[in-house]
Backbone atoms as SQL, in Angstrom:
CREATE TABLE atoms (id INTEGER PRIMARY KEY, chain TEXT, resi INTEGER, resn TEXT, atom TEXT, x REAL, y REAL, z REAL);
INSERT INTO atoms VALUES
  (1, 'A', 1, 'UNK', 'N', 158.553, -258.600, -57.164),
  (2, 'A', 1, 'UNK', 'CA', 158.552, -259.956, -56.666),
  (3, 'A', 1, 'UNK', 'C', 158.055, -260.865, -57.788),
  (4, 'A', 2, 'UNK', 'N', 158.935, -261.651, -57.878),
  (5, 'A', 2, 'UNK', 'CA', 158.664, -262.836, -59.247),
  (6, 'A', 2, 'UNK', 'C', 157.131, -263.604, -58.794),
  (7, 'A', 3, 'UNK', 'N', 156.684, -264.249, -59.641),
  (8, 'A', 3, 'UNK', 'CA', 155.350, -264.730, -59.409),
  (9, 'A', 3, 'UNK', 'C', 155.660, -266.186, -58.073),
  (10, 'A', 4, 'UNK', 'N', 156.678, -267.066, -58.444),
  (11, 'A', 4, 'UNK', 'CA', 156.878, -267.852, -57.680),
  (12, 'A', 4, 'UNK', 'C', 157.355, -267.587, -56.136),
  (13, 'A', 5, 'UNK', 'N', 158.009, -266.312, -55.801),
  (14, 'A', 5, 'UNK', 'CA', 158.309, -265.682, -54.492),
  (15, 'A', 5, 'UNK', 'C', 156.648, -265.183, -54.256),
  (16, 'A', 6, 'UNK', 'N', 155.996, -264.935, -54.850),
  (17, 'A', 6, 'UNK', 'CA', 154.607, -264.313, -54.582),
  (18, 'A', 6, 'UNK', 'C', 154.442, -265.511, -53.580),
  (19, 'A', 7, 'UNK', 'N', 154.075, -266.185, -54.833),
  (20, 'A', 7, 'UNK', 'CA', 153.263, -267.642, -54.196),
  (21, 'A', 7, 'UNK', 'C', 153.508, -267.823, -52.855),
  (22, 'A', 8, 'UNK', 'N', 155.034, -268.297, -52.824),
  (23, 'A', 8, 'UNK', 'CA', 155.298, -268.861, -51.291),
  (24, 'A', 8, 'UNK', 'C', 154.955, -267.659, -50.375),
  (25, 'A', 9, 'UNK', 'N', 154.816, -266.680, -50.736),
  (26, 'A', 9, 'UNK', 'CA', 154.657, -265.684, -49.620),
  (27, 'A', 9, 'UNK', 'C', 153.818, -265.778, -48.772),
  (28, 'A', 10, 'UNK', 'N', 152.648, -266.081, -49.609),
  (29, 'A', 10, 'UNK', 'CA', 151.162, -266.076, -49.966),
  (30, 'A', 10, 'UNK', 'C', 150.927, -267.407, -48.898),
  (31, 'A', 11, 'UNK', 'N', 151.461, -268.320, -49.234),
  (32, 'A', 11, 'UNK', 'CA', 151.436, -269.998, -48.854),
  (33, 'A', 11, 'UNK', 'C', 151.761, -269.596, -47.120),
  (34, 'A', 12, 'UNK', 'N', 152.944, -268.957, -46.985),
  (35, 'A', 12, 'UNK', 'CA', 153.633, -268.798, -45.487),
  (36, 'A', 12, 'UNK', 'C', 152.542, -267.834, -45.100),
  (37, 'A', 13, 'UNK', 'N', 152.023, -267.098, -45.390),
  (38, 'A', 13, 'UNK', 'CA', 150.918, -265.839, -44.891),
  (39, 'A', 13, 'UNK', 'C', 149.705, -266.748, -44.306),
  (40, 'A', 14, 'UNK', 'N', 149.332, -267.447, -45.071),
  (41, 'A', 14, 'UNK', 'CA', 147.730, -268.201, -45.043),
  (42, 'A', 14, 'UNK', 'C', 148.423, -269.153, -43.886),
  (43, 'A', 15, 'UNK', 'N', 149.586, -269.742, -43.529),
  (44, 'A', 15, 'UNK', 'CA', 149.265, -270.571, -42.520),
  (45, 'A', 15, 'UNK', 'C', 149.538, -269.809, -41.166),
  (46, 'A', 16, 'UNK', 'N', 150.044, -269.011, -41.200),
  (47, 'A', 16, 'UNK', 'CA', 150.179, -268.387, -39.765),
  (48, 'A', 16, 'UNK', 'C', 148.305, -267.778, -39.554),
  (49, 'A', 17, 'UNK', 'N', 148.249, -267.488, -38.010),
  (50, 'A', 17, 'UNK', 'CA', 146.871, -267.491, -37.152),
  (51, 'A', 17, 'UNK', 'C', 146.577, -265.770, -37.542),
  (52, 'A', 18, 'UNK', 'N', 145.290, -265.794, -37.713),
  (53, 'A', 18, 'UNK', 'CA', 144.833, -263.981, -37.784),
  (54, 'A', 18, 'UNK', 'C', 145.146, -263.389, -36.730),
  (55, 'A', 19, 'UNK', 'N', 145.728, -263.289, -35.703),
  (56, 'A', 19, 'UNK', 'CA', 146.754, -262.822, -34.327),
  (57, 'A', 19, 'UNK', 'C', 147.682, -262.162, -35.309),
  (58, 'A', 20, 'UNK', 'N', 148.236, -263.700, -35.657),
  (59, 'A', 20, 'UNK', 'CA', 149.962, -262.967, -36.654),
  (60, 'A', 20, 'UNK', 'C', 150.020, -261.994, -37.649),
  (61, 'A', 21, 'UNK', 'N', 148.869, -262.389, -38.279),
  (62, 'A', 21, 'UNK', 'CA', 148.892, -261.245, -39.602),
  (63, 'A', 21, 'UNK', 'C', 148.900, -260.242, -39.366),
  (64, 'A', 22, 'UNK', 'N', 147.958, -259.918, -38.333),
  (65, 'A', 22, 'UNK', 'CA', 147.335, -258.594, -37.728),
  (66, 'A', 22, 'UNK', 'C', 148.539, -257.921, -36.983),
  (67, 'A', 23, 'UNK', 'N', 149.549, -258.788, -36.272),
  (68, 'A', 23, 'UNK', 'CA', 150.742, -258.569, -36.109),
  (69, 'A', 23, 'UNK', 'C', 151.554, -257.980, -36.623),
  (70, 'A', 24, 'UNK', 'N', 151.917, -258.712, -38.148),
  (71, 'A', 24, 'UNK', 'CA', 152.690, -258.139, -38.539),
  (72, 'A', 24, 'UNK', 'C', 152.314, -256.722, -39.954),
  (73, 'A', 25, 'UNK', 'N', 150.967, -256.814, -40.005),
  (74, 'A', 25, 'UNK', 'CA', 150.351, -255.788, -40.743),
  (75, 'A', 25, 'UNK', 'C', 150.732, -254.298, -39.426),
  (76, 'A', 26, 'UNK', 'N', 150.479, -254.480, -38.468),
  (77, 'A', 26, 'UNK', 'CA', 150.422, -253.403, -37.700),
  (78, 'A', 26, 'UNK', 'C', 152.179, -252.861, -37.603),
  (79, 'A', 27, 'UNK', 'N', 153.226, -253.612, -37.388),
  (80, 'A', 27, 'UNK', 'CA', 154.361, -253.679, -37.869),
  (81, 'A', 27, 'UNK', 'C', 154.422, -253.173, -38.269),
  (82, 'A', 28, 'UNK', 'N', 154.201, -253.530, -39.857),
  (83, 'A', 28, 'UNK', 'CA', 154.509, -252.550, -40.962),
  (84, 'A', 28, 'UNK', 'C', 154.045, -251.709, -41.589),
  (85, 'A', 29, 'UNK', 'N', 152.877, -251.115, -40.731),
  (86, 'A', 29, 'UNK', 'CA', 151.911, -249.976, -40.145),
  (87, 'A', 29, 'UNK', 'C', 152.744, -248.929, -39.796),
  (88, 'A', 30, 'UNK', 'N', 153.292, -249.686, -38.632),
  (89, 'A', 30, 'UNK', 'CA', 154.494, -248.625, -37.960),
  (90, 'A', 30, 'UNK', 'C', 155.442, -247.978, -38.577),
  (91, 'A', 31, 'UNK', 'N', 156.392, -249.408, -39.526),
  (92, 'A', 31, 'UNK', 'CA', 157.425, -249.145, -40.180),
  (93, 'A', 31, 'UNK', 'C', 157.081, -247.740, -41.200),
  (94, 'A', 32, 'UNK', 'N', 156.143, -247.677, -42.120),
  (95, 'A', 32, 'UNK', 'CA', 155.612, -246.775, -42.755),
  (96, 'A', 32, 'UNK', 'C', 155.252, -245.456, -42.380),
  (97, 'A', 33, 'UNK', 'N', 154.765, -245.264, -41.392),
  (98, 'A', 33, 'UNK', 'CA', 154.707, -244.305, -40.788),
  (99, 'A', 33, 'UNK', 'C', 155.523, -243.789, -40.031),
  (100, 'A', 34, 'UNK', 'N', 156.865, -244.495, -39.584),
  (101, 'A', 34, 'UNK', 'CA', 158.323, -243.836, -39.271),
  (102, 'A', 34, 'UNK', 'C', 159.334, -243.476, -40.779),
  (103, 'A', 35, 'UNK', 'N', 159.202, -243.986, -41.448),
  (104, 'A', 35, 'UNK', 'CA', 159.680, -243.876, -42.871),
  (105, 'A', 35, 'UNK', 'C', 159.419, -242.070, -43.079),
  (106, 'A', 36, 'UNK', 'N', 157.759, -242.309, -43.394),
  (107, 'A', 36, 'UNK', 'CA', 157.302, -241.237, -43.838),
  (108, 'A', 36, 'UNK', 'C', 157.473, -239.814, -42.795),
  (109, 'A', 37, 'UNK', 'N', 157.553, -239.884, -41.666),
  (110, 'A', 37, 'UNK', 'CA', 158.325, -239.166, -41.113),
  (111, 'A', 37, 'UNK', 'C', 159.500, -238.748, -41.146),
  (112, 'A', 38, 'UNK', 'N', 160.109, -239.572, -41.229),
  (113, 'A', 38, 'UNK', 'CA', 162.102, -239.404, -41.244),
  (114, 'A', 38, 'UNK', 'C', 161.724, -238.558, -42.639),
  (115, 'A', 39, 'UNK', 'N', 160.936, -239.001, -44.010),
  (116, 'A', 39, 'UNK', 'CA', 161.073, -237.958, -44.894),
  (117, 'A', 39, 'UNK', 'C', 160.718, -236.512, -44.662),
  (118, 'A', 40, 'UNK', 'N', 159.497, -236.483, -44.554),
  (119, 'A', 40, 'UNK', 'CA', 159.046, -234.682, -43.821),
  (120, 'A', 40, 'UNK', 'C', 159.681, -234.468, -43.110),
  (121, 'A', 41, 'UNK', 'N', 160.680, -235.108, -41.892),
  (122, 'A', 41, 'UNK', 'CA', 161.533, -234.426, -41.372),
  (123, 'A', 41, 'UNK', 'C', 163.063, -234.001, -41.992),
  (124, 'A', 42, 'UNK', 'N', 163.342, -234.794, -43.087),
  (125, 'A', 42, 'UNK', 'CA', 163.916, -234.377, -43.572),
  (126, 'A', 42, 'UNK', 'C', 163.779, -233.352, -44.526),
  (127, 'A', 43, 'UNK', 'N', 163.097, -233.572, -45.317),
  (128, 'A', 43, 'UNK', 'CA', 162.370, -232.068, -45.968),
  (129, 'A', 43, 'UNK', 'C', 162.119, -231.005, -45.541),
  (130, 'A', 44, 'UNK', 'N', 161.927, -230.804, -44.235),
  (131, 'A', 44, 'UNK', 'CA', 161.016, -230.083, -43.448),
  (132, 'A', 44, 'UNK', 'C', 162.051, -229.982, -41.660),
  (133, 'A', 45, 'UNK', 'N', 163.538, -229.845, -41.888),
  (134, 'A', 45, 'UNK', 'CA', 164.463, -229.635, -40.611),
  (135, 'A', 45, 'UNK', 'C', 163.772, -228.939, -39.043),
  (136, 'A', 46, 'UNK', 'N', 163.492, -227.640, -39.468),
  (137, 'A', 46, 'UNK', 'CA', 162.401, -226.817, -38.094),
  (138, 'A', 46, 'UNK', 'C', 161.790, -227.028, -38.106),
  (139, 'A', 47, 'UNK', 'N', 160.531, -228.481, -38.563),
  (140, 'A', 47, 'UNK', 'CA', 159.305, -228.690, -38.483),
  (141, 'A', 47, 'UNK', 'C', 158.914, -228.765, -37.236),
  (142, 'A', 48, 'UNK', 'N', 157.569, -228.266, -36.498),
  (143, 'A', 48, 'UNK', 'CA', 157.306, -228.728, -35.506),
  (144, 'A', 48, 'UNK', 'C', 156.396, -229.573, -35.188),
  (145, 'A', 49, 'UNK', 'N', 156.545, -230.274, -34.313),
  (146, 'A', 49, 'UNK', 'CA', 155.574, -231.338, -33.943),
  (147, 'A', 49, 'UNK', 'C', 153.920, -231.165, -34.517),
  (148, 'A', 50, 'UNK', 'N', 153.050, -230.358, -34.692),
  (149, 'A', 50, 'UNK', 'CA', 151.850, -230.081, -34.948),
  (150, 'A', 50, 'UNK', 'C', 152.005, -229.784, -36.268),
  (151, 'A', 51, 'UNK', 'N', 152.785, -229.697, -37.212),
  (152, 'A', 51, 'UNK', 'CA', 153.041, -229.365, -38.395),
  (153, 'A', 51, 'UNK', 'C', 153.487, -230.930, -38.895),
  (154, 'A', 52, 'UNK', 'N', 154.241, -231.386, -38.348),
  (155, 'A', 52, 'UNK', 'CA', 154.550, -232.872, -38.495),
  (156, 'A', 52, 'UNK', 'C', 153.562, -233.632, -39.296),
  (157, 'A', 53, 'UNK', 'N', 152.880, -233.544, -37.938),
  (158, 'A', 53, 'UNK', 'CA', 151.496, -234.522, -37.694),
  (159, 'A', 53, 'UNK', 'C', 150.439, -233.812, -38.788),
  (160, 'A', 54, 'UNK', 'N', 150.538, -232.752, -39.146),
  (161, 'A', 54, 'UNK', 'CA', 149.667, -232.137, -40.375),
  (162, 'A', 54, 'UNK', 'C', 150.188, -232.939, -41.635),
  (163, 'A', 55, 'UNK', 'N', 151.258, -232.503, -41.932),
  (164, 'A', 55, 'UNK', 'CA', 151.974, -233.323, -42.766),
  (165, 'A', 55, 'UNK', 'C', 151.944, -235.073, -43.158),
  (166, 'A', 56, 'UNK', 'N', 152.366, -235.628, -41.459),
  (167, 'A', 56, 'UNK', 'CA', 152.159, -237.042, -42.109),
  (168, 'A', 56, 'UNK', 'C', 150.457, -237.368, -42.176),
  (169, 'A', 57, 'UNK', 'N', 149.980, -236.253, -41.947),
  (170, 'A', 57, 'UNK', 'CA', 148.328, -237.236, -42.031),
  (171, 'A', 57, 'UNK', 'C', 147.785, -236.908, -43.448),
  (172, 'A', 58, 'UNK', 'N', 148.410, -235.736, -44.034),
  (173, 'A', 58, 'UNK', 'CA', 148.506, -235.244, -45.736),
  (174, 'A', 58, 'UNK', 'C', 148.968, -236.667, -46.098),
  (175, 'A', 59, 'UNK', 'N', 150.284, -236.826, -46.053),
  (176, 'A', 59, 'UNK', 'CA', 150.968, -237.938, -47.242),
  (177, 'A', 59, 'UNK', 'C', 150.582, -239.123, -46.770),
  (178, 'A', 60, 'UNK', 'N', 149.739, -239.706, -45.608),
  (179, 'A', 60, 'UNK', 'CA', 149.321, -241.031, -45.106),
  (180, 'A', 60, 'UNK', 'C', 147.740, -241.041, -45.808),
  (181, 'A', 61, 'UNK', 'N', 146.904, -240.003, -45.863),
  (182, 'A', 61, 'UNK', 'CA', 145.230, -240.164, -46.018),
  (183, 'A', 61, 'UNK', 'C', 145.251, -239.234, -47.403),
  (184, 'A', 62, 'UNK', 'N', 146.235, -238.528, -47.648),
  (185, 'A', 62, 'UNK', 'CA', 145.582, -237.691, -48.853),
  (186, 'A', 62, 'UNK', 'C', 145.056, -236.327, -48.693),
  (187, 'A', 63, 'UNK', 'N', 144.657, -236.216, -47.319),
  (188, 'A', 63, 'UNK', 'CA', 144.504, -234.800, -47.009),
  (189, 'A', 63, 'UNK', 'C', 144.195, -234.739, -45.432),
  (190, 'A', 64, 'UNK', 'N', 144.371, -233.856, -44.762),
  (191, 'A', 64, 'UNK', 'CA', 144.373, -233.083, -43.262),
  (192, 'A', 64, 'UNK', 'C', 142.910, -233.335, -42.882),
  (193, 'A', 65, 'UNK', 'N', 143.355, -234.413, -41.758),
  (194, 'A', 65, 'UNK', 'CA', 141.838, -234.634, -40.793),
  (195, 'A', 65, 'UNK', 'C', 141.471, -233.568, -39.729),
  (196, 'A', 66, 'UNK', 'N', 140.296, -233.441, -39.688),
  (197, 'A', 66, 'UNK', 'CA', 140.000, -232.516, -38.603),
  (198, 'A', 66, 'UNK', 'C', 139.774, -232.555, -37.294),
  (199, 'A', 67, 'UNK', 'N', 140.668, -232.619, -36.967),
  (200, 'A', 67, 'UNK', 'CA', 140.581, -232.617, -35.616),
  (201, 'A', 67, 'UNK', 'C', 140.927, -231.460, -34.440),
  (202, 'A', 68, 'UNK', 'N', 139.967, -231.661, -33.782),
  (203, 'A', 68, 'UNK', 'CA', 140.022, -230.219, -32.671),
  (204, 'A', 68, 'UNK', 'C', 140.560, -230.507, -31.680),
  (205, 'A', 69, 'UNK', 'N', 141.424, -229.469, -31.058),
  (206, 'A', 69, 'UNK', 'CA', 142.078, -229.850, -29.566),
  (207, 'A', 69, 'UNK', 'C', 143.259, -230.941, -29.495),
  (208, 'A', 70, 'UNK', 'N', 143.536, -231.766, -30.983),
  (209, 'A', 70, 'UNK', 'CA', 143.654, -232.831, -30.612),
  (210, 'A', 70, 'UNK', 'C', 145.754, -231.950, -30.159),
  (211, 'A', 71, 'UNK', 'N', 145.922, -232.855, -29.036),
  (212, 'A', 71, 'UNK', 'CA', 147.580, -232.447, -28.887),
  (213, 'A', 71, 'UNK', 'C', 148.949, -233.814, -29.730),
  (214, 'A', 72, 'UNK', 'N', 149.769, -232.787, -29.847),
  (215, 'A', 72, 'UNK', 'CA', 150.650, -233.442, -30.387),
  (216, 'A', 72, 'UNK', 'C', 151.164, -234.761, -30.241);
């Protein structure tokens, strides 16, 4: 992004309400984390659901949270 597309970005960001941002940060929260799925699932065809979720929490945090019990 050229410095002048920055700017206005920047300009349109700051006037919308912290509701919106938070809005559309969570958005593209989502978007990212369906992305990164569709890849491990593509990489990874018989993956199963608990292997998934091992996976995207590797390539989302950097490494496998611990969690007990937790279900798919």
């Amino acid at each position: 992004m050229d410095k002048k597309t920055e700017k206005k970005y920047i300009d349109i960001m700051r006037r919308k309400s912290g509701e919106d941002r938070l809005k559309i940060a969570m958005d593209l929260r989502k978007l990212v984390l369906k992305i990164a799925e569709a890849g491990i699932k593509n990489q990874n065809p018989n993956i199963s659901p608990k292997e998934l979720k091992a996976h995207l929490q590797k390539r989302v945090y950097g490494f496998n949270l611990p969690f007990k019990n937790s279900s798919g």
